[in-house]
N, C-alpha and C positions, 0 to 999 in steps of 0.2 A: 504546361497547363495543369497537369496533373498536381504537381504540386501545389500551383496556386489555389486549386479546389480543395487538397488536405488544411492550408491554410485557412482558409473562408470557412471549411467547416470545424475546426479545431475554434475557432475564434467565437462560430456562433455555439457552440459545447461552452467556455468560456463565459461568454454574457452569461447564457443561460443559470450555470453553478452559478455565478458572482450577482445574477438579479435578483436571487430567494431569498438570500439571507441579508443583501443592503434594503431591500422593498421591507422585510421584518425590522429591522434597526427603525427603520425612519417609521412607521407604521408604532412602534412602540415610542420612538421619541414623539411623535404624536400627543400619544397617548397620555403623559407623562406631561406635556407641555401647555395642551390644554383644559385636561380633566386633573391636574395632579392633585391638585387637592382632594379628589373625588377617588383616586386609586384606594383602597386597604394597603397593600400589598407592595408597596413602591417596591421595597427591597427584591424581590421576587422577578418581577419584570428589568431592573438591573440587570442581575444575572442572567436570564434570558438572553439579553443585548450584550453583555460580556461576552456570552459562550457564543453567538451570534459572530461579533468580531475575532475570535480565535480563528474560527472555523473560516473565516474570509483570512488570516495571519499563514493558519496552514494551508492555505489553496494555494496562497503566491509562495509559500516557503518551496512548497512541492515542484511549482513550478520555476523557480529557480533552479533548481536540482536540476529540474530534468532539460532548463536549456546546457548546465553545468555536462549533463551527459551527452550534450548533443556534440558540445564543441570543446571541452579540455583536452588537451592532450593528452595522448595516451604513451605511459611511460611503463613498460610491463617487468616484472620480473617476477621470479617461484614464491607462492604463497602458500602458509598453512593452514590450507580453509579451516581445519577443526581447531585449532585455537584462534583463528577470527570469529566462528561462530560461536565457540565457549564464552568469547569475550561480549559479543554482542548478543545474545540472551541475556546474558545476565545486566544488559544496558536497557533491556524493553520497559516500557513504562506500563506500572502497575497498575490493572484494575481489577473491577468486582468479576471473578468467575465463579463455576462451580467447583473447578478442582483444581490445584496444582498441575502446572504441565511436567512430564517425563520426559524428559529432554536426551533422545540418542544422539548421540554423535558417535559416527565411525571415527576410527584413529585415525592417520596419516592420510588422510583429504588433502589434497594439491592442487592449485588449478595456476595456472602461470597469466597474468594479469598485471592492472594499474591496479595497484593496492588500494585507494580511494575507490574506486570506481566500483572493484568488487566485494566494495565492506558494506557499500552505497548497495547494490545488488542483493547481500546474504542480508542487511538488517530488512530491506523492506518483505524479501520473502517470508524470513523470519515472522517479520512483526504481522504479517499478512497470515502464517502460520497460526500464532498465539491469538490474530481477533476469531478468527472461525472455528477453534477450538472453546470459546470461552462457553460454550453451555451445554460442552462434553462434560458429566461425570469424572472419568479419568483421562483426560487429554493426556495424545503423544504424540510428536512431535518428533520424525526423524531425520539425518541430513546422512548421506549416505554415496559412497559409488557405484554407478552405474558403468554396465559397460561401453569403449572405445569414448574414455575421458568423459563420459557424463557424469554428473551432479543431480543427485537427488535430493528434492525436499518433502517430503511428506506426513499427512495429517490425518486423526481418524475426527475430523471435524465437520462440520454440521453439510461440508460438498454444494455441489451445483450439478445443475444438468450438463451434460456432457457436449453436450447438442452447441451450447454457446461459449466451447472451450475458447476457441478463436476471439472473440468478441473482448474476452477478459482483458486482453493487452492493448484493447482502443483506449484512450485516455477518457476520462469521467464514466466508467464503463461500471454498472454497479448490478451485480446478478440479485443481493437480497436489498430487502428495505433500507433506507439510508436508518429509520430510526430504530433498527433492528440492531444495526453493524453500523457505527460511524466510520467517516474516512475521507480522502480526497478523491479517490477514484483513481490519483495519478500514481500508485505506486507501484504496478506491475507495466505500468506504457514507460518507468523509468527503469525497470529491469530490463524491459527488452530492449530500451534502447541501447544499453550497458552492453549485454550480450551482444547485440547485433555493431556495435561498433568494433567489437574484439573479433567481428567474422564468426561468431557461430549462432548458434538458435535458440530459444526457448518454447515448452509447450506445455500445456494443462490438463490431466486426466480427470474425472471425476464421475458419482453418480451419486447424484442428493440422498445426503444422509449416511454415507460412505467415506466420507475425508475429501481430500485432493493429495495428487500428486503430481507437482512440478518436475520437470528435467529439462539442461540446460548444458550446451557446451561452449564453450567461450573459443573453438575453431583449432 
């Protein structure tokens, strides 16, 4: 039963993300279709409805992943998270901030894993890192060990209340404005499900305006 209710409500989370921006498409093809002559601005409202459909591309792209993390098999062996994560920063996709990020990485980071699974894990943290850092001054960005095999990620970026740590790892689960911070919402419900399939935990510290810091052990 329980599951079935996780189901019913993930599905209505679901509609809800995927109603806003197909109800915008057709509301502009509308527009377009029967005023077009009358638009200024064709081109304009184009793009709108492009970035519109990306945004519906990365929802289901997300969610591919994260049925990919629900049921691939898990094939583990020693990895070295600090040249996983050297590699994957330097893959994050570029946008407008205030400052370059400072990027630590401790040396010899180890976690024993499905290589996909926990590159799938460090990029979304990462990337998760780099959007809430972007209108830090000097953003930094650390990955780090903790102790009894933890993993730390952490950021002196723009934070959350602490209060709805928990909250972060629901899927479509979004603490600032969407038009603040874009995103799908699903990239920390597909960390945890990573972690939590390898048998161990993840968690989120934080206080608005202080950064966050993740930690996570894979068991």
């Amino acid at each position: 039963m329980a599951s079935s209710l996780e189901l019913d409500t993930f599905a209505g989370q679901l509609a809800h993300e995927l109603r806003t921006p197909l109800g915008q498409i057709e509301t502009i093809a509308r527009l377009l279709l029967d005023r077009g002559d009358e638009v200024s601005d064709r081109r304009r409202w184009l793009e709108i409805q492009l970035a519109l459909t990306r945004q519906i591309e990365q929802t289901m792209h997300c969610l591919l992943e994260l049925g990919r993390a629900q049921r691939a098999p898990l094939r583990t062996e020693d990895i070295d998270l600090s040249a996983l994560c050297d590699r994957l920063r330097s893959d994050l996709p570029e946008g407008p901030r205030r400052g370059a990020i400072a990027w630590k990485i401790s040396r010899g980071l180890r976690v024993r894993g499905c290589p996909a699974q926990v590159a799938l894990l460090m990029r979304n943290l990462l990337a998760n890192a780099a959007k809430y850092t972007r209108e830090t001054v000097h953003p930094v960005v650390a990955i780090s060990a903790g102790v009894h095999d933890i993993t730390v990620v952490e950021d002196n970026g723009v934070g959350f209340d602490d209060a709805h740590a928990s909250r972060l790892f629901q899927p479509f689960v979004r603490l600032h404005a969407g038009s603040r911070f874009e995103g799908t919402g699903l990239g920390l419900s597909i960390a945890r499900c990573i972690v939590e399939r390898h048998g161990g935990w993840i968690r989120a510290r934080s206080a608005v305006g202080a950064g966050a810091r993740f930690e996570f052990s894979l068991g």
